[in-house]
C-alpha positions in Angstrom: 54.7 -27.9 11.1 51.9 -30.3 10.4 50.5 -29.9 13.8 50.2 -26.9 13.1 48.5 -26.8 10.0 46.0 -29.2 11.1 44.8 -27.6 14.1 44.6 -23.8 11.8 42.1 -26.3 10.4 40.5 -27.7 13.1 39.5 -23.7 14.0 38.7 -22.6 10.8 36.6 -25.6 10.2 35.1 -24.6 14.1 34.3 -20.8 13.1 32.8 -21.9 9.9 30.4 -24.6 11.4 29.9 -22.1 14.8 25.9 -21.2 15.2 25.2 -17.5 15.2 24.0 -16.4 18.6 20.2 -16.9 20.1 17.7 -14.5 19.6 16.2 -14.9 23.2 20.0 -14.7 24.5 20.9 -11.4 23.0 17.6 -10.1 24.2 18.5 -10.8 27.7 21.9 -9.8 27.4 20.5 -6.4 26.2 18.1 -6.6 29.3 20.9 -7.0 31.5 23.0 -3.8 29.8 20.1 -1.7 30.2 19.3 -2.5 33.8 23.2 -2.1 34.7 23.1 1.3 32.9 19.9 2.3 34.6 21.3 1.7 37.8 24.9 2.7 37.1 24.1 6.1 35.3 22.9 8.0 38.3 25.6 6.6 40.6 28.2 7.8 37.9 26.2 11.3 38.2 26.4 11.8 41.3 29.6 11.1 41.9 30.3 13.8 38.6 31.2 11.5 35.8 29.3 10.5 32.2 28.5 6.6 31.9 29.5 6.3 28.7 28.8 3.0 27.6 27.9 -0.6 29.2 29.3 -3.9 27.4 28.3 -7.1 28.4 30.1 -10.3 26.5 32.0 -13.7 26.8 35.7 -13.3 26.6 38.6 -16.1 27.2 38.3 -15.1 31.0 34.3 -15.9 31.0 31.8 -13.2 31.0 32.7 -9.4 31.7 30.5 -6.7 32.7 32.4 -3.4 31.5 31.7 0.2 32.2 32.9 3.1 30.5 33.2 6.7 32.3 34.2 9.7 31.0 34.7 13.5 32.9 36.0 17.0 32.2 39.4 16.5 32.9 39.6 12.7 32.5 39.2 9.8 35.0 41.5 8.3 36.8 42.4 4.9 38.6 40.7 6.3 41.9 37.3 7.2 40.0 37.0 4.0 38.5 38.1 1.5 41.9 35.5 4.2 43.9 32.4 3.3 41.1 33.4 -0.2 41.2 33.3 -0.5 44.7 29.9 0.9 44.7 28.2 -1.0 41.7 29.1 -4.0 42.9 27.2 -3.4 46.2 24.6 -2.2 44.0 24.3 -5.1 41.4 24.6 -7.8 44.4 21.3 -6.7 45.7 19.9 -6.0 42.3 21.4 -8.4 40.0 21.5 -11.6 42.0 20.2 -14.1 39.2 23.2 -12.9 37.0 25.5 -15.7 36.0 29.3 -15.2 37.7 30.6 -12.4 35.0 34.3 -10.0 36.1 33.6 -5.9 36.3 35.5 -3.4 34.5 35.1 -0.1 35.0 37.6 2.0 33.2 37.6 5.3 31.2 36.9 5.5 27.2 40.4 5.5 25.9 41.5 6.0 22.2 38.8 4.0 20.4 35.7 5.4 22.8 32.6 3.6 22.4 29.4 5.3 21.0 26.6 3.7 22.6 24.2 6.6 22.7 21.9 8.1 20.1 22.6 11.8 21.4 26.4 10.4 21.2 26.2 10.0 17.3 25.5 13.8 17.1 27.9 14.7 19.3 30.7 13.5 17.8 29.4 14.2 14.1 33.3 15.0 11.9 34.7 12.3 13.8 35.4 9.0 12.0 34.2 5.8 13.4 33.6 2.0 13.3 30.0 0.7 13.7 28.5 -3.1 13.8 25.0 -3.8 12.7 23.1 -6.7 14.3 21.7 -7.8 10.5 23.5 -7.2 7.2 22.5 -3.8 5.1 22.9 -4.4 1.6 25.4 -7.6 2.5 27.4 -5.8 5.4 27.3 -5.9 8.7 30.8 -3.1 9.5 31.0 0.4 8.4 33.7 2.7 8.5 33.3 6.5 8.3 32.8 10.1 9.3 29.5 10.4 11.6 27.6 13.0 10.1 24.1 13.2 12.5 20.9 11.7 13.4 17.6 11.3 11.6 14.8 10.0 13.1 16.8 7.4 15.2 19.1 6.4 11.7 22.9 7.6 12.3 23.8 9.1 9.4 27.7 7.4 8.6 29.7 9.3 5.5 31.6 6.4 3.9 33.5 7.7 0.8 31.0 9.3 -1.0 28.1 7.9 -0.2 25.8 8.9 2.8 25.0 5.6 4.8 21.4 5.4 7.8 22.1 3.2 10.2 19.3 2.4 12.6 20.1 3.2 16.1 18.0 -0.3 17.0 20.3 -2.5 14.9 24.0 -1.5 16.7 25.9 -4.0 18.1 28.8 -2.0 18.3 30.1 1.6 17.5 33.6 3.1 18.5 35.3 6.5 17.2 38.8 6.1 15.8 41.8 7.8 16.7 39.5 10.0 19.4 41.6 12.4 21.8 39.8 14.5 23.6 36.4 15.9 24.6 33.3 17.4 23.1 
């Protein structure tokens, strides 16, 4: 029972002293997602699917590249192993001073992500979790009902108060409870 104890201490005491993340890393990091999109997205529309979204992060496993597709109809296991197949031939020739990193390509699921500003109108009514970069007004998670776009500031309904969100400042948006298209 001690044992325990001490090391819930040792972590805490880790997470409180851990340094928040580099600048210059994020930025290439964001580099990175933004070239894999650019070369992913008309691969994914040629072979008739939406590239939804394009994460890029450490994880107990090491770094993972993951891809998020989305068609009429839904994807399946065969859609995502044929894109896979064919990114990964793509990103060896273009991506070759990545460090080692595991690809994911899978479809959107339940809590889909929201990566795109067009997105955010889209799916305006439908509630959803978003995760600034930098602290508005001492918080960095929102929780509410996506109500549009305005000049690149998503418009978020939480309670009663009408929140904007600048696009640029995103980490990380997802809808809740999603099932189905739009």
């Amino acid at each position: 029972m001690a044992k325990r104890a001490a090391k819930r201490k040792q972590k805490s005491a880790a997470a409180a002293s851990a340094k928040p993340p580099d600048p210059e890393v994020l930025k290439r990091q964001r580099a990175f997602v933004d070239s894999v999109a650019r070369l992913a997205d008309p691969l994914c529309t040629a072979e008739g699917m939406e590239l939804v979204h394009v994460e890029y992060q450490r994880e107990p496993g090491g770094l993972t590249l993951r891809l998020y597709l989305d068609k009429p109809g839904g994807v399946t296991l065969d859609d995502c192993v044929d894109i896979s197949r064919q990114l990964e031939d793509i990103l060896d020739v273009h991506a070759q001073d990545a460090p080692p990193y595991r690809l994911e390509v899978s479809s959107p699921g339940f809590d889909r992500p929201v990566g795109k500003l067009d997105d955010f109108t889209r799916f305006m009514g439908h509630r959803a979790k978003i995760r600034l970069t930098t602290a508005m007004n001492g918080r960095k998670n929102f929780t509410g009902v996506l109500a549009g776009v305005i000049d690149d500031m998503v418009q978020l309904q939480v309670g009663d108060e009408m929140v904007g969100l600048n696009f640029k400042d995103i980490t990380r948006a997802r809808l809740i409870n999603y099932n189905g298209e739009r």
